[in-house]
DRENDO-1510 file (C-alpha; in Angstrom, 1 decimal, always signed):
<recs>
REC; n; res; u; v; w
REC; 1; UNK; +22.0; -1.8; +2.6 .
REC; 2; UNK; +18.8; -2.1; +0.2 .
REC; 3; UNK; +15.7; -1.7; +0.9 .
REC; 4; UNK; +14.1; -5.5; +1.4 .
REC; 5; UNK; +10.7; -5.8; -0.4 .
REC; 6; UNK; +7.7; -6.0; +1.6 .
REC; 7; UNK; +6.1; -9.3; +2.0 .
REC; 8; UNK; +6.2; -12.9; +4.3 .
REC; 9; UNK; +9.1; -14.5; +4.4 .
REC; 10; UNK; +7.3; -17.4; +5.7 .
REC; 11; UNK; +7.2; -20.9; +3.7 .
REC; 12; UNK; +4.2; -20.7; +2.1 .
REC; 13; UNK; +4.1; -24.8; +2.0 .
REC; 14; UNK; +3.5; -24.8; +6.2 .
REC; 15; UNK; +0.0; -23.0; +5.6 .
REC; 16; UNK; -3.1; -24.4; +4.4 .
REC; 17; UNK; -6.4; -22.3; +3.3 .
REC; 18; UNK; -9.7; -24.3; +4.0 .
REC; 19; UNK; -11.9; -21.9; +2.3 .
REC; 20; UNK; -11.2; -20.2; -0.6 .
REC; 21; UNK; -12.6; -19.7; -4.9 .
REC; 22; UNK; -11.2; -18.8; -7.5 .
REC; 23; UNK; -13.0; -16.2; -9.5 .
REC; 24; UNK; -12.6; -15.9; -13.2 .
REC; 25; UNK; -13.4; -12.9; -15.4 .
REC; 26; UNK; -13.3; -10.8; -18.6 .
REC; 27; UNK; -14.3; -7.0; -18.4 .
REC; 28; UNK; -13.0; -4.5; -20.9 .
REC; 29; UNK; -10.6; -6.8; -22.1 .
REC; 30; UNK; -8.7; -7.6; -18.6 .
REC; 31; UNK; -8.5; -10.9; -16.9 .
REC; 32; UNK; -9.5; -10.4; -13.5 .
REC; 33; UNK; -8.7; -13.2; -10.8 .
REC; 34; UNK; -10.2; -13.2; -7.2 .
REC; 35; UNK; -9.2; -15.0; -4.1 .
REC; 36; UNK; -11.8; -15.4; -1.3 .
REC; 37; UNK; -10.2; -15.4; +2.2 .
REC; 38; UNK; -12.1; -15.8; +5.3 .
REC; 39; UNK; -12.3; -15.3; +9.2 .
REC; 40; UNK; -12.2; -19.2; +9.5 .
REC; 41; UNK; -8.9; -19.5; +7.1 .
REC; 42; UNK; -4.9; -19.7; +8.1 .
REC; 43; UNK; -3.9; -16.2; +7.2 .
REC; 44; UNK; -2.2; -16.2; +4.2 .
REC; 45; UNK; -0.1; -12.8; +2.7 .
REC; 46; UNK; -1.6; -11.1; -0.6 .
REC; 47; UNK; +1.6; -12.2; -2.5 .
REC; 48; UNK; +1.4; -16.0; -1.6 .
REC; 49; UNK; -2.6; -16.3; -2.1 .
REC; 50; UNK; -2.1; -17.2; -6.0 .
REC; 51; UNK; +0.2; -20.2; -5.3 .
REC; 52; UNK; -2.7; -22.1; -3.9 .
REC; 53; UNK; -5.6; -21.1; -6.5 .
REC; 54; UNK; -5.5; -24.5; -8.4 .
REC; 55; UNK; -6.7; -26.0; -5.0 .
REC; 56; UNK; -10.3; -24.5; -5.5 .
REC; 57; UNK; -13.6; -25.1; -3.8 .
REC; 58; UNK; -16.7; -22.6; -4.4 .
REC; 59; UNK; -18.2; -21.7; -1.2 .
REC; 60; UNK; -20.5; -19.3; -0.6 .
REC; 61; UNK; -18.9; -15.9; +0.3 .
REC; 62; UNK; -20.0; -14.9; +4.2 .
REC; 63; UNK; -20.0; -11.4; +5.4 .
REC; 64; UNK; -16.4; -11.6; +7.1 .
REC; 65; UNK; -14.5; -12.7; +4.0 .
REC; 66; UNK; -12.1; -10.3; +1.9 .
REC; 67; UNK; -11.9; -11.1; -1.8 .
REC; 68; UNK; -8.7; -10.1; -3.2 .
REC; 69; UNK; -8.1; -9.3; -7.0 .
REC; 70; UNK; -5.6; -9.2; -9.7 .
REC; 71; UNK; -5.9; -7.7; -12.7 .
REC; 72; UNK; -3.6; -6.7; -15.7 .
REC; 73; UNK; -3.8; -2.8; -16.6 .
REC; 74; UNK; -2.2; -0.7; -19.3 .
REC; 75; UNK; -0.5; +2.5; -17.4 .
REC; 76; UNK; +0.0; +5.4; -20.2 .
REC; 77; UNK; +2.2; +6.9; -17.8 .
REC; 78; UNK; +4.1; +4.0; -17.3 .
REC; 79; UNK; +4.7; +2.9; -20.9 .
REC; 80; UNK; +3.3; -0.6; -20.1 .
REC; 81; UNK; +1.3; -2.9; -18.3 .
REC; 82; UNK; +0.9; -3.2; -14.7 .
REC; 83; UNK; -0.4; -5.5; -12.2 .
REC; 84; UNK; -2.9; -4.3; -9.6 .
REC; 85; UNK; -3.9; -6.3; -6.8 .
REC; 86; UNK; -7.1; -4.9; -4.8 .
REC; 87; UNK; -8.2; -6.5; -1.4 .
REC; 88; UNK; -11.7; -5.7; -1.0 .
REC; 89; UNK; -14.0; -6.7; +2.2 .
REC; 90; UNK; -17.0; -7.9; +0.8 .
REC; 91; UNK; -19.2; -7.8; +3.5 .
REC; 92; UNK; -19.1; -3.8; +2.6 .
REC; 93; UNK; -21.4; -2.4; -0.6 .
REC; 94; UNK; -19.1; -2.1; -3.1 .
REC; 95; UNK; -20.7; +1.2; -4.3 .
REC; 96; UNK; -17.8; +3.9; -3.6 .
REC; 97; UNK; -15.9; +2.0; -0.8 .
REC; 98; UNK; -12.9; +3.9; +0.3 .
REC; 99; UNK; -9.6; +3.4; -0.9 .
REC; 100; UNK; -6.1; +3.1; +0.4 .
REC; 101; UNK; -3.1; +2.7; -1.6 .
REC; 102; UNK; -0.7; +0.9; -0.9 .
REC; 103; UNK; +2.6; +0.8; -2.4 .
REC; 104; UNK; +5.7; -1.6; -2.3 .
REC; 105; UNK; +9.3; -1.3; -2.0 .
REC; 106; UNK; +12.1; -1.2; -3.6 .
REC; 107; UNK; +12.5; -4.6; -6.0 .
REC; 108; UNK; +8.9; -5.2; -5.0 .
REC; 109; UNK; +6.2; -5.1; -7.0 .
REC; 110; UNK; +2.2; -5.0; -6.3 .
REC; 111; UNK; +1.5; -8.8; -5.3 .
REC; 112; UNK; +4.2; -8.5; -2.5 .
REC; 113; UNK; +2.8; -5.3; -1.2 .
REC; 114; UNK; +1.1; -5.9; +1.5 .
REC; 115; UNK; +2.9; -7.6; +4.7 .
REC; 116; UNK; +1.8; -10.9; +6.5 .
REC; 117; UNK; -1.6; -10.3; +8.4 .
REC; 118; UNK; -3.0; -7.7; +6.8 .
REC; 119; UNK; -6.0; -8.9; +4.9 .
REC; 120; UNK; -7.4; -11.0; +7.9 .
REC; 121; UNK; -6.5; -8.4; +10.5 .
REC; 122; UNK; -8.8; -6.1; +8.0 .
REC; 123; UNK; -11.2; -8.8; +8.4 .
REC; 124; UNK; -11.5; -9.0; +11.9 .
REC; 125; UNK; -11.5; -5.4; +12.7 .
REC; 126; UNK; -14.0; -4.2; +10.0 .
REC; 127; UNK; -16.3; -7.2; +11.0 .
REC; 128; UNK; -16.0; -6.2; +15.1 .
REC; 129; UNK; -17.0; -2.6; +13.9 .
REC; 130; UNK; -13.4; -1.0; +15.0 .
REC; 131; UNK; -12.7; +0.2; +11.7 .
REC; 132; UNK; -15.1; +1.1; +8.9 .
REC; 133; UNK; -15.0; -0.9; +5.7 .
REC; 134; UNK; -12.1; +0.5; +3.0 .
REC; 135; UNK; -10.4; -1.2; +0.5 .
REC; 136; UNK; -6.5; -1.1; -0.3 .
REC; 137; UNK; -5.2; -1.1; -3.8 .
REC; 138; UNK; -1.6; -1.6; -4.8 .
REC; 139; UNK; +0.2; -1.2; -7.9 .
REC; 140; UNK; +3.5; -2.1; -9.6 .
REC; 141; UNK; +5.2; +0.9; -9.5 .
REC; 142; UNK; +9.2; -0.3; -10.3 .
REC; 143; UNK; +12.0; +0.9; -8.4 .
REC; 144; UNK; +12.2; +4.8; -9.1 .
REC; 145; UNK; +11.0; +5.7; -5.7 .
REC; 146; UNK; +7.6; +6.6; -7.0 .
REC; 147; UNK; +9.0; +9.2; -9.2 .
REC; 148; UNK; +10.1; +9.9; -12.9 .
REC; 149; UNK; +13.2; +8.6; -12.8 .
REC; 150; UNK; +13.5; +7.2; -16.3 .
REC; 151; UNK; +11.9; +9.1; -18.8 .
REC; 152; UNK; +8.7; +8.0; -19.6 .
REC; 153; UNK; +8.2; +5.7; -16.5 .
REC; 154; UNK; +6.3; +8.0; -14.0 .
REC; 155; UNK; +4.8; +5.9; -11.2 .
REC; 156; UNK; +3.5; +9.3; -8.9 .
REC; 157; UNK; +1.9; +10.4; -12.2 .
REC; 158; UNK; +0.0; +6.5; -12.8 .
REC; 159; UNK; -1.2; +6.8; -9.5 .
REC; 160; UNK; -2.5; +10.8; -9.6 .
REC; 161; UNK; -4.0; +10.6; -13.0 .
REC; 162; UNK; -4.6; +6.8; -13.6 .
REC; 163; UNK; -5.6; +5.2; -10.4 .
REC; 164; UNK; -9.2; +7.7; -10.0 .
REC; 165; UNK; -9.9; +6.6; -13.4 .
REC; 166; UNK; -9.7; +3.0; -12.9 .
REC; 167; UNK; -11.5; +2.9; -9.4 .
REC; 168; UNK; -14.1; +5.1; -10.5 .
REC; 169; UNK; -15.0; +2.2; -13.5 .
REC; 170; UNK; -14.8; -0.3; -10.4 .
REC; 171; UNK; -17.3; +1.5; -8.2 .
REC; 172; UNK; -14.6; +2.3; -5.6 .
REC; 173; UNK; -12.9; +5.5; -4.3 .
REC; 174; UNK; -15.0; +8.7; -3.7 .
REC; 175; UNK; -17.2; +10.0; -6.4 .
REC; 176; UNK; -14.4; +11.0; -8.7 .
REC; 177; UNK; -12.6; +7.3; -7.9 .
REC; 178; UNK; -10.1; +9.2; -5.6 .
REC; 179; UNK; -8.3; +7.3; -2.8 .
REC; 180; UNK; -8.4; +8.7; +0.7 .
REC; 181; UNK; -5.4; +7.2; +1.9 .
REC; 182; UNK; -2.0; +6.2; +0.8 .
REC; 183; UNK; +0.2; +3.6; +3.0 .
REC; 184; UNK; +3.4; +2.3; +2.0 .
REC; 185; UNK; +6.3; +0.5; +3.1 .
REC; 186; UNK; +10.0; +1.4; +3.2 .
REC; 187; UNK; +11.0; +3.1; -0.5 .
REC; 188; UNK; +6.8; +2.9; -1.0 .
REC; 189; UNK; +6.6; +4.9; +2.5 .
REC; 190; UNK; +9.1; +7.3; +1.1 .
REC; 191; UNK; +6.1; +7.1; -2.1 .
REC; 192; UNK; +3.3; +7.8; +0.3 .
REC; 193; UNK; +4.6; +11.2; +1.3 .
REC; 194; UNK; +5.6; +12.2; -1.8 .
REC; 195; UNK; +2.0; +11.2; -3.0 .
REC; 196; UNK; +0.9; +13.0; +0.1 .
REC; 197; UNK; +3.1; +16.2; -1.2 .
REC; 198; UNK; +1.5; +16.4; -4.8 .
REC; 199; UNK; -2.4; +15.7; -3.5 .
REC; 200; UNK; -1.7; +18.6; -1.3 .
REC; 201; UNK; -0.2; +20.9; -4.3 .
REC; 202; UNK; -3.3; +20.2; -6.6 .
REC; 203; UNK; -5.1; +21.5; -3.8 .
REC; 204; UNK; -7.3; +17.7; -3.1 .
REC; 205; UNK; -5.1; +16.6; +0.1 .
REC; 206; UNK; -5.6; +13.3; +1.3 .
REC; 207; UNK; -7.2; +12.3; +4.4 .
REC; 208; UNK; -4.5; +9.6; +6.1 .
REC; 209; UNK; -1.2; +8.7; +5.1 .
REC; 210; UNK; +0.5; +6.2; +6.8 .
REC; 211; UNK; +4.3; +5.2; +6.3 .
REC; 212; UNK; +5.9; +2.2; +7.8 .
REC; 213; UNK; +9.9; +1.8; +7.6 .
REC; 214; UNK; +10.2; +4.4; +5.2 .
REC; 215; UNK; +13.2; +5.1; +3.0 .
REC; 216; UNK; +14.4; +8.1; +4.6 .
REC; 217; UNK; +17.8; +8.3; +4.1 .
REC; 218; UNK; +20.2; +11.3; +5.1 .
REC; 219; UNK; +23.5; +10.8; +3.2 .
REC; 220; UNK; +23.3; +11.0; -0.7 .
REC; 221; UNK; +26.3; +8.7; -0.9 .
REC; 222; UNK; +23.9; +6.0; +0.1 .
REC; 223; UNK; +20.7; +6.9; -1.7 .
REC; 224; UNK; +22.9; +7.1; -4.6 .
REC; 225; UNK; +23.2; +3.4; -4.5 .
REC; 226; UNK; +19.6; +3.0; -5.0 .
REC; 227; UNK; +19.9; +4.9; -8.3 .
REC; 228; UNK; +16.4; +6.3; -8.2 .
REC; 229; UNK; +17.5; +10.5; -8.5 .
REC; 230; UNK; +19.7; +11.8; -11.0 .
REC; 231; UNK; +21.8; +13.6; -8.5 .
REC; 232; UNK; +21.4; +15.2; -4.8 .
REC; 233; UNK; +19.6; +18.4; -6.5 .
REC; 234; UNK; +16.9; +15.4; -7.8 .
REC; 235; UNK; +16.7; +13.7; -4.6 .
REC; 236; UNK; +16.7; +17.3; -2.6 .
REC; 237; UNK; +13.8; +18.1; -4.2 .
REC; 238; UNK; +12.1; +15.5; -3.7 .
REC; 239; UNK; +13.2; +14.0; -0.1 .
REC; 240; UNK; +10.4; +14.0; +2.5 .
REC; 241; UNK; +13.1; +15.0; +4.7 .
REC; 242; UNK; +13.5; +18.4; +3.4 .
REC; 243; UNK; +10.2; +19.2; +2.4 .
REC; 244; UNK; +8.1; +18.7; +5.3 .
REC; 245; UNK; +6.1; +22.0; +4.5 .
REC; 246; UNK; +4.7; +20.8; +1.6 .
REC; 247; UNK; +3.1; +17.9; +3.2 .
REC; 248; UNK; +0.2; +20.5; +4.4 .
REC; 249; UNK; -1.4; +19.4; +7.6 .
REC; 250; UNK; -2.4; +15.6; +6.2 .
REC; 251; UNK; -2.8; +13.4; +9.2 .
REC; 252; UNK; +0.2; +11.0; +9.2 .
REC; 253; UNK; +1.5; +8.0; +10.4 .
REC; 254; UNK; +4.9; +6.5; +10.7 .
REC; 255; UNK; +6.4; +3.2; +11.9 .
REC; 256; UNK; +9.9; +2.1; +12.3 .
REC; 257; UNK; +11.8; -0.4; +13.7 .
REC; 258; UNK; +14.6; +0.8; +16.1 .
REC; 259; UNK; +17.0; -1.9; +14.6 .
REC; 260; UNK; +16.2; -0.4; +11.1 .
REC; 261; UNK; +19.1; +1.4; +8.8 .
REC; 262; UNK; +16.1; +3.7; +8.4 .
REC; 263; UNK; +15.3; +4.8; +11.9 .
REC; 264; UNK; +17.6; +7.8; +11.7 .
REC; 265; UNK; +15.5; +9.3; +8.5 .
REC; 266; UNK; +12.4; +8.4; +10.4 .
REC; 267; UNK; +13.3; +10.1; +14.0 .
REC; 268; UNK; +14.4; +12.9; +12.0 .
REC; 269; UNK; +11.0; +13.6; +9.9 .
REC; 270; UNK; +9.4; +12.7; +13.5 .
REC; 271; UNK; +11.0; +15.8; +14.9 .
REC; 272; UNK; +10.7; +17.9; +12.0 .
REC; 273; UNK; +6.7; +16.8; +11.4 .
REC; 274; UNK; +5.4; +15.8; +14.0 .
REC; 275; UNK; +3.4; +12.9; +12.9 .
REC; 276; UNK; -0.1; +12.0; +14.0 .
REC; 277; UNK; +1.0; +8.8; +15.2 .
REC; 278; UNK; +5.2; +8.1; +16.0 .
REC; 279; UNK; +5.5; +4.7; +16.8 .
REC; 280; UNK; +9.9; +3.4; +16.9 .
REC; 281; UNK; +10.1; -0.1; +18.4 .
REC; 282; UNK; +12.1; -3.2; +18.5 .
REC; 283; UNK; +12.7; -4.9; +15.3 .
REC; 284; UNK; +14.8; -4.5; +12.0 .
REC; 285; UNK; +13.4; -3.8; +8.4 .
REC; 286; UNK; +11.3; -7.2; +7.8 .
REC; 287; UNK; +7.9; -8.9; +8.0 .
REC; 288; UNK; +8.2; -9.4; +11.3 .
REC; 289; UNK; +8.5; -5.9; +12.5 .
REC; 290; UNK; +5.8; -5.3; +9.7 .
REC; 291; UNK; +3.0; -7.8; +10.5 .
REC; 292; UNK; +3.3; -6.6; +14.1 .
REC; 293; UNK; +2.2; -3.1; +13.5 .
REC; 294; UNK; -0.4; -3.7; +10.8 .
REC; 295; UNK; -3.4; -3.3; +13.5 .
REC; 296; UNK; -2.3; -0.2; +14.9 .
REC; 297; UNK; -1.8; +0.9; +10.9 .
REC; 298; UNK; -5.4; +0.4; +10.1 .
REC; 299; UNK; -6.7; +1.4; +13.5 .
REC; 300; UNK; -5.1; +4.3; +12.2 .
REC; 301; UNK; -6.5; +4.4; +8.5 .
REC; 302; UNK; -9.8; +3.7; +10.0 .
REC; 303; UNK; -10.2; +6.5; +12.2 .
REC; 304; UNK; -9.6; +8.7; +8.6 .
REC; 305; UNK; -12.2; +6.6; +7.0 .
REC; 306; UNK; -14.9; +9.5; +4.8 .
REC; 307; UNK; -17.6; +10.0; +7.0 .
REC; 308; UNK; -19.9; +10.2; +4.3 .
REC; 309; UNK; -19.0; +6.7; +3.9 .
</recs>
């Protein structure tokens, strides 16, 4: 079975936004677009939020509303150009605000990253003070499980060596434009702890990394359908699974869904980690399992915030 992508599979014609604007801009040659969504809006997923721009009205922005952006960058290490969404609580300075990844899964891509909920549930928990301000950031990363699969495509090497460089122009990140988090969901969870594996070999670990569904598989003659590793010695080198160790002692979090074709990978790194937070429940590999963990997720990410921020 594939990995589904992560995203609503709601109808995005039942809801309605009542406040929104549609920013338009040109810096450094990109074309940025921003959605406005606020506390008094119907909650609307990051990947459905451009199918109602043309419906615009140019309220103020309050200090519980989350602008969302997409922009169009060139990724050396990708060989091409990218899209990168960035959901970004305005009510915070902008100045440095923290950053989590977040990457998507397999035949996903960054506008679909992010399940149903979570830029209003990052509204209303950063506004009641339960979580400090952070932004997320995702990328399109293809379906190589976040590696160099094909040569010249190397997602884990956009987001090491690219990612600081563009959130440091944006003001965002630490001082070096550095995330402090990565989150991902099912082939991007199995992307977040890889990512958490290399930060922690170039000796700059990260502080939170959260996983939900990941794509932890344990027979090759299944990941092999993915086509993402060369061969088993590829994927053994690279599988979470067997290369706990290398993870250092980054606080992690992991979700799955008892009904998933994943929860044997996942009860397996549970044992073998022992994650921060080990949450299995009812529900299968979906939005709806998804959207009903996102608050314990950023609780979670919150609680790793940067002091200093």
């Amino acid at each position: 079975m594939a990995d589904e992508p992560a995203g609503s599979g709601e109808d995005p014609g039942k809801r309605r936004m009542s406040r929104r604007s549609l920013l338009i801009a040109g810096t450094a040659g990109l074309a940025t677009t921003g959605v406005v969504l606020g506390t008094a809006t119907g909650t609307l997923p990051v990947a459905n939020l451009l199918d109602h721009a043309l419906d615009v009205s140019t309220p103020p922005v309050g200090p519980n509303e989350v602008v969302i952006k997409y922009e169009r960058v060139h990724s050396q290490r990708r060989k091409r150009d990218v899209d990168m969404v960035t959901i970004l609580p305005n009510r915070a300075r902008p100045e440095q605000l923290p950053v989590c990844l977040l990457l998507h899964g397999l035949r996903g891509n960054a506008r679909r990253a992010a399940p149903t909920g979570l830029a209003r549930k990052l509204i209303d928990l950063s506004a009641a003070g339960a979580i400090p301000p952070f932004a997320f950031v995702a990328l399109d990363g293809g379906d190589n499980y976040w590696h160099e699969n094909q040569r010249g495509d190397n997602s884990m090497a956009m987001l090491l060596d690219e990612v600081p460089q563009w959130m440091r122009s944006r003001g965002l990140g630490d001082a070096d434009g550095v995330p402090f988090a990565c989150a991902g969901i099912s082939m991007g969870g199995f992307g977040a702890l890889l990512y958490a594996r290399r930060r922690n070999e170039r000796g700059n670990p990260a502080q939170a990394i959260a996983a939900i569904s990941p794509g932890l598989l344990t027979s090759w003659r299944e990941m092999s359908t993915r086509r993402a590793f060369k061969d088993t010695v590829e994927w053994a080198s690279l599988d979470p699974l067997r290369n706990v160790d290398k993870l250092g002692s980054v606080p992690v979090g992991i979700w799955c869904g008892t009904e998933d074709h994943f929860i044997e990978g996942t009860r397996k790194f549970i044992k073998l980690a022992k994650p921060q937070v080990a949450y299995t429940g009812p529900g299968g590999h979906g939005d709806p399992f998804y959207r009903r963990i996102v608050p314990d997720v950023l609780t979670f990410l919150g609680k790793h915030v940067p002091q200093n921020h």
